[in-house]
C-alpha positions in Angstrom: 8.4 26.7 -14.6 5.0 25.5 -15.0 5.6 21.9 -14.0 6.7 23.5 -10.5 3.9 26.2 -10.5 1.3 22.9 -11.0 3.2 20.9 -8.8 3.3 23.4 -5.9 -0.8 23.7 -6.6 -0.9 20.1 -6.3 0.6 20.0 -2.9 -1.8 22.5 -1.7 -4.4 20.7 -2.8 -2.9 17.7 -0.9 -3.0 19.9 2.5 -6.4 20.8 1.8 -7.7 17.9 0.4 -6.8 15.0 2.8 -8.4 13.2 5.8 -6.7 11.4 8.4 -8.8 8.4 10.1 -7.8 6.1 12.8 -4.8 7.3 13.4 -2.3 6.9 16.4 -1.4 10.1 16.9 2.6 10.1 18.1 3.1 6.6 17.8 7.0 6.6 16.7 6.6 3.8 14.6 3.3 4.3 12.9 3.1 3.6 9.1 2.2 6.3 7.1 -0.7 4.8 4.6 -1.8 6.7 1.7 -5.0 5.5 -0.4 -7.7 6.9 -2.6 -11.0 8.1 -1.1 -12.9 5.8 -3.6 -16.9 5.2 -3.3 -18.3 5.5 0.5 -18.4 1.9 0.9 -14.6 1.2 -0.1 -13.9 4.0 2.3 -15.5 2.9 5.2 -14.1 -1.0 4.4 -11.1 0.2 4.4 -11.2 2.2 8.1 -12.7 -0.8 9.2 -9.4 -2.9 8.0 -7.3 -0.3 9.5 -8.7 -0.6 12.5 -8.9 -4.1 13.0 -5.2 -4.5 11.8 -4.1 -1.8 14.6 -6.2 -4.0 17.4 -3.7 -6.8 16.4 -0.4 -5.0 15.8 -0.1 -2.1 18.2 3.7 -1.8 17.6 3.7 -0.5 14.4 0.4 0.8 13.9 -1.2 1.9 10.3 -1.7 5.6 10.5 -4.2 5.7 7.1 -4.8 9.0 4.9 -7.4 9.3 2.2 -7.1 11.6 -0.6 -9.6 12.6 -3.3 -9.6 10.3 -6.0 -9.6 12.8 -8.8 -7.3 15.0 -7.8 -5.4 11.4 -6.6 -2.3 11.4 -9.1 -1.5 15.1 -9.2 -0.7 14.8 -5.3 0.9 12.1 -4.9 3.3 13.1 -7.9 3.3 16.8 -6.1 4.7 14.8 -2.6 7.0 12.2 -4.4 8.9 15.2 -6.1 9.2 17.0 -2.5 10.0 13.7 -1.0 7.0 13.7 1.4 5.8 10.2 0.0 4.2 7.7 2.8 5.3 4.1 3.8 2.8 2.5 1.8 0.7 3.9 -1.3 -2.0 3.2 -3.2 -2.1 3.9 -6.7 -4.2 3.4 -10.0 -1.9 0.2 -11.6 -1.0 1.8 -14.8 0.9 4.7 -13.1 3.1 2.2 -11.5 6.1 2.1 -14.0 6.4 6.2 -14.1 6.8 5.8 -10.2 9.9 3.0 -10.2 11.5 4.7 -12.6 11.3 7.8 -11.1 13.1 6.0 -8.0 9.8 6.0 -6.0 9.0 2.7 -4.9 11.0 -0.7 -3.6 10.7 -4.2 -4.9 8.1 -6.2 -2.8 9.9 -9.8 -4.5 11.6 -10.6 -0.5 8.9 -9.0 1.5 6.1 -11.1 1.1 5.4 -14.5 1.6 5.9 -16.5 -1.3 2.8 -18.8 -0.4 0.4 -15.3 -0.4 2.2 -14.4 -4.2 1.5 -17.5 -5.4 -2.0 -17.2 -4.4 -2.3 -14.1 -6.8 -4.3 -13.8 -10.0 -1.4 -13.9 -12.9 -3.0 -10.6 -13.7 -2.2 -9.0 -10.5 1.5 -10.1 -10.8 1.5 -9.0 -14.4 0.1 -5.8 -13.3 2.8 -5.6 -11.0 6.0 -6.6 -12.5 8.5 -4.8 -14.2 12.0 -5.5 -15.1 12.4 -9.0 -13.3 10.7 -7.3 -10.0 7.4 -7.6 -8.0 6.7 -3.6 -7.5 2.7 -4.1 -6.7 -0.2 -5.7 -5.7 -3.6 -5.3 -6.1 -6.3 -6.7 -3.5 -8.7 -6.5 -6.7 -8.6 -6.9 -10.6 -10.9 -5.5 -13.3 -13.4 -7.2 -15.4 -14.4 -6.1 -18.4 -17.1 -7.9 -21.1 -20.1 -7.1 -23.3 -23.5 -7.2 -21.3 -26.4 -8.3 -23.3 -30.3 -9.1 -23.1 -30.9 -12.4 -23.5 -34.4 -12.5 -24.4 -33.6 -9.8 -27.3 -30.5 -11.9 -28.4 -32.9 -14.7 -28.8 -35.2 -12.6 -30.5 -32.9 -12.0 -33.7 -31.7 -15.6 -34.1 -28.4 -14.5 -32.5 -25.9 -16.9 -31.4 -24.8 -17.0 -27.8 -21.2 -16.8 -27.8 -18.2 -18.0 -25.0 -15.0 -17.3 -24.5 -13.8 -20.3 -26.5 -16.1 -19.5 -29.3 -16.6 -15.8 -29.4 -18.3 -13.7 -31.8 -16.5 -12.6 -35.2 -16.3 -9.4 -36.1 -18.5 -10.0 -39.2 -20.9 -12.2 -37.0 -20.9 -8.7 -34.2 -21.7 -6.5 -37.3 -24.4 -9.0 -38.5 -25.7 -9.0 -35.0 -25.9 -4.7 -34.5 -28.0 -4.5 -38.0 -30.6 -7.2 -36.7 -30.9 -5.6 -33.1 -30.7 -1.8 -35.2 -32.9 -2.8 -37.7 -35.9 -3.9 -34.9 -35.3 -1.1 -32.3 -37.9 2.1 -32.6 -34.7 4.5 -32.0 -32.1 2.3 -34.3 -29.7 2.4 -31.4 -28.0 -1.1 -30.3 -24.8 -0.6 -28.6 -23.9 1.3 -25.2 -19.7 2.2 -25.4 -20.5 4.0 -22.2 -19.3 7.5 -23.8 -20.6 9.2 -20.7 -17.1 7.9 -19.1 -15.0 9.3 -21.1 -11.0 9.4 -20.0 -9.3 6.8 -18.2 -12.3 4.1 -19.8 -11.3 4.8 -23.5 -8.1 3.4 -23.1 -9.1 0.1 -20.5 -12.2 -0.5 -22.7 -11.1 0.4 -26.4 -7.7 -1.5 -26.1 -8.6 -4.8 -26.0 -10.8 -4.5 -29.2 -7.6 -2.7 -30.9 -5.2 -5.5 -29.4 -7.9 -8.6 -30.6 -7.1 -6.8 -34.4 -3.4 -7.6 -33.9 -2.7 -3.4 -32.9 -1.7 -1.7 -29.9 -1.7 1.7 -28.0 2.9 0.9 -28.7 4.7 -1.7 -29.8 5.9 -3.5 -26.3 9.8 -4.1 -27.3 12.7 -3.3 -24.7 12.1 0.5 -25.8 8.4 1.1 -26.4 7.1 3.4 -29.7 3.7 4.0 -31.2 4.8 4.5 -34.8 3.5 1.6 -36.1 0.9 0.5 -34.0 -1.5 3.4 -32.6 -1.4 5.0 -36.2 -1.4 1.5 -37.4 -3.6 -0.3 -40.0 -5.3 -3.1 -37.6 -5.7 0.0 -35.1 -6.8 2.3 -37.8 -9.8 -0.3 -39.0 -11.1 -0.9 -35.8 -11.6 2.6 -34.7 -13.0 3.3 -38.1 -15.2 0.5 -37.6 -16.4 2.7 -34.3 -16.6 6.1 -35.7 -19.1 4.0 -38.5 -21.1 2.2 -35.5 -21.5 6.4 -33.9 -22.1 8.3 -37.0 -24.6 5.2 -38.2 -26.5 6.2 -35.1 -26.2 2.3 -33.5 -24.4 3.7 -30.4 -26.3 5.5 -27.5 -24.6 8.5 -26.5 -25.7 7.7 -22.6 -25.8 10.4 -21.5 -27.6 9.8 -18.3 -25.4 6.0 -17.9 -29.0 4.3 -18.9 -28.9 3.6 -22.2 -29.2 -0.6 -21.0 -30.7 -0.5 -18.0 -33.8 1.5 -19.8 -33.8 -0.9 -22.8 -32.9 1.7 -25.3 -30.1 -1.3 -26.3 -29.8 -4.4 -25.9 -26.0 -4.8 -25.7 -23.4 -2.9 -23.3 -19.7 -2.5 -22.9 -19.3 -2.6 -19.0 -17.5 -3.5 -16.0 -18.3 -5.4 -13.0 -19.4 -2.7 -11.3 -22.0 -2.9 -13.8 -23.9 -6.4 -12.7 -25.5 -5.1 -9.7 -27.6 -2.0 -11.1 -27.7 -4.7 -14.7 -29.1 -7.2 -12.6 -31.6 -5.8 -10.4 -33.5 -4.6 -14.2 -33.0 -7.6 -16.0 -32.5 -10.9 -13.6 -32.5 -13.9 -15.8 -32.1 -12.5 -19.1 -28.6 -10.7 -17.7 -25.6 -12.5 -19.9 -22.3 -11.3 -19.6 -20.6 -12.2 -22.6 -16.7 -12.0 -24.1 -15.6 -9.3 -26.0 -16.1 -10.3 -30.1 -12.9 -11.3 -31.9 -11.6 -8.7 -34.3 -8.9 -11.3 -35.6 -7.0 -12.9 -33.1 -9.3 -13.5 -30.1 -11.1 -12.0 -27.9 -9.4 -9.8 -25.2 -10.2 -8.1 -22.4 -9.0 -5.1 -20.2 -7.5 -5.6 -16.5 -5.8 -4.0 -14.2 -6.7 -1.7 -11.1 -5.9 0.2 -8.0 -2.8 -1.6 -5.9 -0.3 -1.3 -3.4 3.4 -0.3 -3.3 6.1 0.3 -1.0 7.7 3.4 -1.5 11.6 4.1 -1.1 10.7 6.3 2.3 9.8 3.5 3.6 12.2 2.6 6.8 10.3 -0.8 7.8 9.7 -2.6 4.8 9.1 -5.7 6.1 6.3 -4.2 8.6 4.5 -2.4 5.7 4.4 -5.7 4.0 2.9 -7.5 7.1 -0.3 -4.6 6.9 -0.3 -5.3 2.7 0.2 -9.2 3.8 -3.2 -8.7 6.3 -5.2 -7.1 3.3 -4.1 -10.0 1.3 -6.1 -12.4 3.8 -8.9 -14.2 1.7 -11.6 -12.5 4.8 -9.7 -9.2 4.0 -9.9 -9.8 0.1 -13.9 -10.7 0.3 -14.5 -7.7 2.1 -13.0 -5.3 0.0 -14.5 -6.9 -3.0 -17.7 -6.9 -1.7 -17.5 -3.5 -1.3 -16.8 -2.8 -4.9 -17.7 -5.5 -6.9 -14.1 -6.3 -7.9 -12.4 -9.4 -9.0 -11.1 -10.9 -5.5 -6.9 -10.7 -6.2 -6.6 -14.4 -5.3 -7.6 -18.0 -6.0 -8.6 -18.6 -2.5 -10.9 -15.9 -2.3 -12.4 -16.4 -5.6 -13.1 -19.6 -4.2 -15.2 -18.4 -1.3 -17.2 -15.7 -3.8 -20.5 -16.3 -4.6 -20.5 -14.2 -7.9 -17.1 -15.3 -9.0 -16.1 -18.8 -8.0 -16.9 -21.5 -10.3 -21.0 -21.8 -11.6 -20.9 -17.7 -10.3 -22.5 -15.2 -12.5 -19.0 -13.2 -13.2 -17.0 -16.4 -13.8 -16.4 -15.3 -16.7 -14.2 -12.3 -15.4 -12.0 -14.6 -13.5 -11.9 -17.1 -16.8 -10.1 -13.9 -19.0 -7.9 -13.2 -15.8 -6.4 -16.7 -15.3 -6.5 -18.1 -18.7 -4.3 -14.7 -20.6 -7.3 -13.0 -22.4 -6.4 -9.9 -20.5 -3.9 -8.0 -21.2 -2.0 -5.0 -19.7 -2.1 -1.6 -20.2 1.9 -0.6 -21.4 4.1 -1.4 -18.9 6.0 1.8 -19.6 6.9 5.5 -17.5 5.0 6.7 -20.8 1.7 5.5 -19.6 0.1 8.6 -18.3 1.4 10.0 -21.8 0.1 7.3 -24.2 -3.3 7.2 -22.4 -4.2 11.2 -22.4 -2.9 11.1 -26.1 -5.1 8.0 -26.5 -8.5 9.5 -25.3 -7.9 13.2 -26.9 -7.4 10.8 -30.2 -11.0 9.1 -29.7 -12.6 12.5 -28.5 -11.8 14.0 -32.0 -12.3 10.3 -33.8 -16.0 10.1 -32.6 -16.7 13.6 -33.1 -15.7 12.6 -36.8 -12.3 13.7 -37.2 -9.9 11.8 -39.5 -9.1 8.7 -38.0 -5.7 8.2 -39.9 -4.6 11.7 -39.4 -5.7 11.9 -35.9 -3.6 8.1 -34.9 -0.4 9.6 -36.7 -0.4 12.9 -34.4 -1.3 11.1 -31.4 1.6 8.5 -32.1 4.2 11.5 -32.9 3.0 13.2 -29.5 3.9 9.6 -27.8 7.4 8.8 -29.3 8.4 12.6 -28.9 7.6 11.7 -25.2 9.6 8.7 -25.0 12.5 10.2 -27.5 13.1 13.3 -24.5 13.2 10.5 -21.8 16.0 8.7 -23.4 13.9 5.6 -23.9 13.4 5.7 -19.9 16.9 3.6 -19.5 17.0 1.5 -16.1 19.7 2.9 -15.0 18.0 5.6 -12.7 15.9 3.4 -11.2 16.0 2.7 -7.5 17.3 -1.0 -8.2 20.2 0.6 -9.6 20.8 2.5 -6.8 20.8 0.1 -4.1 
């Protein structure tokens, strides 16, 4: 009763909350495009594709609809359950899995051009693939890293790591009492708390995963006994909650806890380097993530594209994600945003992230396996809010063990109702 009551709100919400642009009104044969209304230049890039794609292929015109990115999930989930889904959607990558196996979506594996997959970032097919299928792609990846101040680095005798040779986790802790130890306010680290949600599980992760845990143990059925309540989990977000209640994290609350110099190190994105940049030029390194035990990792993973089951020309919604797939297309997008260009031969044509470019390093964790995904489960959307209401009460000082065991009871409950999420009522099966 109140999944339908929420649901029903949601569509309203959809009605209310949607803007058509460019759009051949009447065309018979228009694709229906749904994507997020991310920042104002993503927006207007993304018009500007639309419109440039409909110049060329007047037949089957892209008739595009953008939707409020936080209220983004809850509709689209609100219009696949009354079957009003589009041709072609964009969603955050994550969510994908719940979609297939809700029956949602078609494979793309026959639609597009094998020369254009094999272009893609391994990430972006990672991203994308589940069961033996191709399901989505992404026109951008992620990059996630540790942002420092050189000259402050320098100033404690700190070692500059790479990817190759990263920190330690004894050498990082070493590192945070030198910078503590000489800063007037004792705070060294920014975890960008001020984010909160969907960042505690894409930054957090990877530092979880480099101690040998996990959010679930990634087996044909997926469970978080054992690995979100964990030991190697358990240690690393006690090693957190010490860094927060030791005072060596900035709360950032006003996102400039680096750019002001209140630290000298900070967990960030690349839609960090611009703002980063412009305060600190030269003495800007982006740095690997430190190795808790088995490497460093890194988070991935983004908004992409998907075909959905409504879909009655498959081949021409391909042909529009095909065009935005276009190394020009790519660079425009990404230039927009920041992003990680989805393929090799835009990479190659980026000033920032080709090879000698000051977010190499982004593409380096991409291509080489440092990344890895978030689960690749229909439980996502459970395992990540379980996730983040975990950290919310572990930061605050709650009991880290206690907290990880409820959190992974919550999960496998989830999973436990949903029969394991067997294939069977999938829209492969179906066909």
């Amino acid at each position: 009763m109140y999944i339908l009551i929420a649901l029903t709100f949601a569509a309203l919400l959809f009605i209310s909350g949607c803007t058509d642009t460019d759009n051949p009104e009447g065309h018979i044969n228009a694709l229906a495009v749904w994507a997020h209304a991310g920042q104002e230049r993503e927006r207007n890039t993304l018009k500007s594709q639309v419109a440039r794609y409909n110049k060329n292929h007047p037949q089957h015109p892209v008739r595009l609809t953008l939707i409020p990115e936080g209220s983004y999930n809850a509709q689209v989930q609100a219009a696949a359950v009354a079957g009003n889904l589009p041709d072609l959607l964009e969603f955050d990558g994550p969510f994908l899995y719940a979609y297939i196996w809700q029956g949602r979506l078609q494979p793309l594996d026959n639609l597009l051009p094998e020369t254009l997959i094999d272009d893609l970032l391994p990430s972006i097919l990672q991203q994308g693939s589940y069961r033996d299928h191709l399901w989505s792609v992404g026109i951008f990846d992620s990059g996630l890293g540790l942002y420092a101040d050189r000259s402050r680095l320098v100033a404690v005798g700190a070692r500059i790591p790479t990817l190759e040779n990263p920190w330690r986790q004894d050498e990082f802790n070493n590192i945070l009492q030198r910078l503590v130890n000489t800063d007037p306010d004792g705070q060294a680290l920014d975890l960008k708390l001020n984010y909160g949600g969907e960042w505690y599980t894409y930054a957090l992760s990877p530092l979880i995963q480099s101690a040998g845990g996990d959010l679930v143990s990634r087996g044909e059925v997926y469970s978080a006994q054992g690995s979100l309540n964990g030991p190697e989990t358990a240690d690393v977000l006690h090693t957190i909650q010490r860094w927060i209640e030791a005072g060596w994290v900035d709360p950032n609350i006003d996102d400039a806890a680096f750019t002001s110099g209140r630290v000298a190190m900070a967990m960030g994105g690349h839609w960090n380097y611009a703002r980063y940049h412009e305060h600190l030029g030269e003495d800007l390194l982006l740095l690997p993530l430190p190795d808790f035990a088995y490497g460093s990792k890194t988070g991935q993973g983004s908004w992409s594209w998907s075909i959905t089951s409504n879909c009655d020309n498959p081949k021409a919604a391909a042909r529009f994600l095909a065009f935005l797939l276009q190394p020009e297309e790519v660079l425009a997008m990404t230039d927009a945003n920041g992003a990680v260009p989805a393929t090799r031969s835009a990479i190659g044509q980026s000033l920032r992230y080709r090879t000698g470019g000051a977010l190499q390093l982004f593409v380096d964790q991409l291509k080489a396996g440092y990344a890895i995904p978030r689960p690749r489960t229909p439980a996502y959307p459970v395992i990540t809010a379980e996730f983040q209401r975990a950290f919310e009460r572990i930061r605050s000082g709650s009991d880290v063990q206690a907290v990880l065991d409820e959190a992974a009871r919550s999960i496998d409950l989830e999973i436990e109702d949903n029969k394991g999420y067997p294939w069977l009522f999938t829209a492969v099966e179906r066909q």
